[in-house]
N, C-alpha and C positions, 0 to 999 in steps of 0.2 A: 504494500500500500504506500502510495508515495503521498508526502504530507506537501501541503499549501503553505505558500512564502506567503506570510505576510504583506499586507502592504504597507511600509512604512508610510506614505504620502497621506494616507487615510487616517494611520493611526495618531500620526502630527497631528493632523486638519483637530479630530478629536479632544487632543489635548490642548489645543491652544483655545477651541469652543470653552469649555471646561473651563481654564482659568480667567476665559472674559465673562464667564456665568459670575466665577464667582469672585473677579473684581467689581462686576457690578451689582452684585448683591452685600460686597461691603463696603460700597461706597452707597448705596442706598442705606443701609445699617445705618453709617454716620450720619446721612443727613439728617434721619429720622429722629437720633438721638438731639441732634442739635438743633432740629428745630421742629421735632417733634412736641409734645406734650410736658415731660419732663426738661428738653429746654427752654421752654418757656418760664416753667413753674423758677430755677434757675435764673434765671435772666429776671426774674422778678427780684429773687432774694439778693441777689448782686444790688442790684437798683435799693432796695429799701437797706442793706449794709452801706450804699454811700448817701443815700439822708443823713444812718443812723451818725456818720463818720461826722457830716457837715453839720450834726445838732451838735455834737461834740467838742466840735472846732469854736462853738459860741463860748463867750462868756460866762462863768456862773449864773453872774444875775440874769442872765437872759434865758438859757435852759430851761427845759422841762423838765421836772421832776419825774423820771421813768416810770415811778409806778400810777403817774396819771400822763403817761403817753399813748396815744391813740393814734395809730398807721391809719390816713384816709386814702384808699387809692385813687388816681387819678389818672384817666385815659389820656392818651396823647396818639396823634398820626405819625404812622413813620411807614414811610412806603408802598401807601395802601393797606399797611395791617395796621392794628392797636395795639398800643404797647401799653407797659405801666407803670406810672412812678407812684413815689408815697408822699405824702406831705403830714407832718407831724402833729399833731394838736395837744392841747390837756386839757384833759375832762376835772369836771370839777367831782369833787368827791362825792359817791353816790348815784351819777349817772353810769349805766350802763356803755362800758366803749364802743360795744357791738354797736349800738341806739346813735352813739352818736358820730362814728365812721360812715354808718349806712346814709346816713341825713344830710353829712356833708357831703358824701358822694354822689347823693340824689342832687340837691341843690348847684350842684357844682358841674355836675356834667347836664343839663339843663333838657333832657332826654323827657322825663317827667314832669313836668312844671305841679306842683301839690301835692305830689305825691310823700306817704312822710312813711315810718320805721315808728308802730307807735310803742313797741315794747316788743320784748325776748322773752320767751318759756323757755327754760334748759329742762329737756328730759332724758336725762343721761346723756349720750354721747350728740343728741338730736337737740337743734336750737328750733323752734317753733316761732318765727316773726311773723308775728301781726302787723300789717299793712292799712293804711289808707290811701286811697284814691291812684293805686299803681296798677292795677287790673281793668279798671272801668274804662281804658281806652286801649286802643292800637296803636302797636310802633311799629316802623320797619325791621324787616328781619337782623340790622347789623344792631341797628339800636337795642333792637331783644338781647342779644348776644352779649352787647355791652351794658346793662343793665345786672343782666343773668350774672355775667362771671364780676362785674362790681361789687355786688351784693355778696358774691361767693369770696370775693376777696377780702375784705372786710371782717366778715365771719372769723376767716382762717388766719386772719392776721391778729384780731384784736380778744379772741375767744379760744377754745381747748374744745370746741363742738368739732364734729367730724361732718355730719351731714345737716342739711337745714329742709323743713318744711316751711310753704307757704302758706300764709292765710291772709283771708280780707273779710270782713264786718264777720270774725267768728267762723268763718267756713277756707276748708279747704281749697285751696285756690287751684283746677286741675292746669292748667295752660297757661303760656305768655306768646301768644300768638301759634308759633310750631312748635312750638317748644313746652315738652312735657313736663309736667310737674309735681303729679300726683303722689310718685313716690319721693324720699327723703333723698335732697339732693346730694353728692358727694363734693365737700366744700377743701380737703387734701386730698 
């Protein structure tokens, strides 16, 4: 029985398929990483450690007292996406941070106009915000989006809740236009 010569030409062609598979499945890897989900969430915390730097660089008398420091986030455009910065506040003793990052960031990104944050339920891991006047009307879809993850920023910034439900006048709030909401949102 006589055996079959390979063919090198074929078996090359093969290998070189092969390693552009999988350069370009880890150059998709990277980008994903980088500006995927987890680089953003990054790219935030960078951003809120150079506030924290530049609250720092103040003078005594002028600083906030950290444990009435309040991260409000703050949308910005940067090349068609949204990006986010923080801007620091103090809350006076007694208000809830969550209550009052949510309010400044309603008031501030101007998405809402009435719309308020009128209290927090912590039930365990779950923050339950009560709402007024942020469901009774429509936004555009980026505006949702940027409403959505302001609210979720805020949360996860100023609070130890994991997830957040909605509500407005006492009820369950199911939707923000496409955007589901029924179940407990994931705020990390």
């Amino acid at each position: 029985m006589k055996r079959k010569k390979k063919n090198k030409k074929n078996t090359q062609g093969i290998l070189v398929a092969l390693a552009l598979i999988a350069l370009a499945s880890f150059a998709g890897f990277a980008a994903y990483v980088r500006f995927g989900p987890a680089g953003e969430y990054s790219r935030m915390e960078k951003t809120k450690l150079e506030v924290i730097k530049k609250e720092r660089k103040k003078p005594a008398s002028e600083r906030i007292e950290e444990s009435l420091q309040v991260y409000v986030p703050r949308p910005f455009a940067r090349g068609g996406n949204v990006e986010w910065t923080f801007e620091i506040v103090q809350a006076q003793h007694g208000v809830d941070p969550v209550v009052l990052a949510v309010n400044r960031f309603l008031e501030s990104s101007k998405i809402a106009p009435g719309a308020k944050l009128l209290e927090v339920r912590y039930r365990g891991e779950n923050a339950e915000l009560e709402f007024e006047n942020l469901f009774s009307s429509g936004y555009g879809t980026d505006d949702e989006q940027t409403l959505l993850k302001g609210i979720l920023i805020a949360v996860s910034e100023n609070s130890k809740a994991k997830t957040v439900t909605f509500y407005e006048k006492g009820k369950l709030v199911r939707s923000l236009g496409n955007i589901e909401l029924e179940i407990p949102q994931p705020v990390r």
